[in-house]
C-alpha positions as CSV (number, residue, x, y, z in Angstrom):
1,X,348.4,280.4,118.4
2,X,347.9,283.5,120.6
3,X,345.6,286.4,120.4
4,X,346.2,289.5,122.3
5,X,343.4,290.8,124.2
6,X,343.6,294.3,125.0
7,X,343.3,294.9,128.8
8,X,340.5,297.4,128.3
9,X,338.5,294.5,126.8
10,X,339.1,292.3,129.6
11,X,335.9,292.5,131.1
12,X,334.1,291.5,128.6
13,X,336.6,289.0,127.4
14,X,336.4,287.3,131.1
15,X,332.7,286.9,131.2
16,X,332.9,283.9,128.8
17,X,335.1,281.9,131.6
18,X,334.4,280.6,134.4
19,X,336.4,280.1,137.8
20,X,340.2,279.8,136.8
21,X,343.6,279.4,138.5
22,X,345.9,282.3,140.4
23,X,349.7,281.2,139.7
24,X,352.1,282.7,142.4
25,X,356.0,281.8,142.4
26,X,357.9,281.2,146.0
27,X,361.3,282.8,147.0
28,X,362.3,278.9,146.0
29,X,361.1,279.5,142.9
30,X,358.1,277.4,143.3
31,X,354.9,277.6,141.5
32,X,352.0,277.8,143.1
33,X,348.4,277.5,142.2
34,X,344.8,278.3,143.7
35,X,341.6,277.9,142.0
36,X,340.5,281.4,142.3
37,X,337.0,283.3,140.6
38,X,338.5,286.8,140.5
39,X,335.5,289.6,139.8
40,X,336.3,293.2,138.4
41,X,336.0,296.0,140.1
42,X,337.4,299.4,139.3
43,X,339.4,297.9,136.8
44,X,341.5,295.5,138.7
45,X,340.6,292.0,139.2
46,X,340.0,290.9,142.8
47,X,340.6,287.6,144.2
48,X,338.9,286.5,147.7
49,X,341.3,285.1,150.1
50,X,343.5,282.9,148.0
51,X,345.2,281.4,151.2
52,X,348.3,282.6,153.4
53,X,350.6,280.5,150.8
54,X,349.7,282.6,147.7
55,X,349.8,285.8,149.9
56,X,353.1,285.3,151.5
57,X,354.3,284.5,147.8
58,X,352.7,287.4,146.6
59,X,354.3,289.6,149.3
60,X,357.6,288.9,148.1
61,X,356.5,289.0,144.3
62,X,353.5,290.9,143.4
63,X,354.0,289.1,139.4
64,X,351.6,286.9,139.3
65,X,349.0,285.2,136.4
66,X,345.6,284.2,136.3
67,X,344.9,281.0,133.6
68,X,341.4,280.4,132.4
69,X,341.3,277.3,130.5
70,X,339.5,276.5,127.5
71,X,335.6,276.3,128.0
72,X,335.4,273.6,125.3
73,X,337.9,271.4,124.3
74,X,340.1,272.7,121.5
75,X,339.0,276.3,122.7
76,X,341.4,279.5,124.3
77,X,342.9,279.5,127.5
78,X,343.0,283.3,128.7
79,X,346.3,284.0,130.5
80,X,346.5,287.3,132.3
81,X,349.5,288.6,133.7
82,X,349.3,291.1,136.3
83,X,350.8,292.6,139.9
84,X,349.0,292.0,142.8
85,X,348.6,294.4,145.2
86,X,347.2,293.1,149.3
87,X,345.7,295.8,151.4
88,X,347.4,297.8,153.7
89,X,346.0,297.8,157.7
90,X,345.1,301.1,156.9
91,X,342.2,299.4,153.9
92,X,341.6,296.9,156.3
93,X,340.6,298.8,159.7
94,X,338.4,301.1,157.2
95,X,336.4,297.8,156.3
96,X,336.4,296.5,160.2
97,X,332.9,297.0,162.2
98,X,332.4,300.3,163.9
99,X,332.2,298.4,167.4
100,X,336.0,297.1,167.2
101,X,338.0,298.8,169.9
102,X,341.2,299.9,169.4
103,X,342.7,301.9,172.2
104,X,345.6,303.6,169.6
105,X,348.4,301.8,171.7
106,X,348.9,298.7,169.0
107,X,351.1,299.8,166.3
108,X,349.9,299.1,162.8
109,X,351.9,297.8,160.0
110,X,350.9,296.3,156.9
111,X,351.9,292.7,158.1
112,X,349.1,290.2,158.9
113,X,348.7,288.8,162.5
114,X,348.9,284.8,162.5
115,X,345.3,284.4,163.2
116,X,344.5,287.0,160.2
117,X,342.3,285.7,158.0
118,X,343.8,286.0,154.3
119,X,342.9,289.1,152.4
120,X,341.4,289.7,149.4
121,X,343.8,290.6,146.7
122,X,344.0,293.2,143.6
123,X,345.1,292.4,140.7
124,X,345.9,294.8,138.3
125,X,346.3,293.9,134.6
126,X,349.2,294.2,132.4
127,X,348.6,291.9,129.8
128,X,346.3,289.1,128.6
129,X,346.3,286.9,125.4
130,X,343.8,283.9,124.2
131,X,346.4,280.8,123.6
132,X,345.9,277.5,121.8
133,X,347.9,274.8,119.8
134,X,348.4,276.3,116.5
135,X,347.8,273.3,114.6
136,X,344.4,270.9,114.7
137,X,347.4,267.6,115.0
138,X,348.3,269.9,118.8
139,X,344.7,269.4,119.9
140,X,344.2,265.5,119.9
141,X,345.4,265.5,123.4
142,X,342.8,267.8,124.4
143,X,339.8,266.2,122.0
144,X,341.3,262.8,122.1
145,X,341.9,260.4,119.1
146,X,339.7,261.3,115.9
C-alpha cells in the first residue's frame, strides 16, 4: 500500500523519522547504501559527507533515494526520490576560512582533490510516497508470528 506525500509536505512528513539510508547506483549498476540523517534547508534535503563512494556514484548519476523505514513495526517506510546535486569549487572556496591562501595560479574545477574531504550533498525532491504491505498476512515478517 502506498501513499503519496506531496513534496511540499515533506518537511513535516520527515520529522516523524529518524536517520535513514541514501541509496546511490554505480556505473556497474551497483547499489549502494549509506546511513545518512539528511536535514532541510531551503527546500532540498542535505546530506553530510556520505563518503567518496556515494559521491563518485552520485557524480555519474545524480538519481538517487532516500528510505526511512518504519518507526514501528508494521508502520510506513518513506521513500524519496530525488537528484543530488555536489557543490561546485566555486560553493566550496566561498565556505573556506578567510586565512586560506590562494595565489590564483591553481586552476579550479569542480573535481575533488584525493585528500578532499567528502562534501555535503543536496538533494532535491521529486517525489516521496509512505509504502507498506497492503495486507496485515504481508506484515508477519516484520511483527513476527501472531
Amino acid at each position: 500500500m502506498s501513499i503519496p506525500v506531496d513534496v511540499a509536505e515533506l518537511a513535516t512528513t520527515l520529522a516523524d523519522y529518524g536517520s535513514g539510508y541514501l541509496l546511490t547506483v554505480s556505473s556497474a549498476g551497483r547499489v549502494k547504501v549509506v546511513s545518512a540523517a539528511p536535514r532541510f534547508v531551503d527546500g532540498s534535503l542535505l546530506v553530510t559527507a556520505p563518503g567518496s563512494g556515494s559521491i563518485t556514484n552520485i557524480e555519474r548519476n545524480p538519481a538517487v533515494t532516500l528510505l526511512f523505514p518504519p518507526v514501528q513495526p508494521g508502520g510506513h517506510t518513506l521513500l524519496v526520490d530525488g537528484i543530488a546535486a555536489l557543490p561546485t569549487r566555486d560553493d566550496e572556496d566561498d565556505r573556506s576560512d578567510v586565512d586560506d591562501e590562494d595565489d590564483g595560479d591553481e586552476e579550479r574545477t569542480g573535481d575533488r582533490e584525493s585528500g578532499d574531504a567528502a562534501p555535503d550533498v543536496r538533494i532535491e525532491p521529486h517525489h516521496a510516497v509512505l509504502h507498506r504491505p497492503a495486507t496485515p498476512a504481508d506484515t508477519q515478517a516484520v511483527d513476527g508470528p501472531a
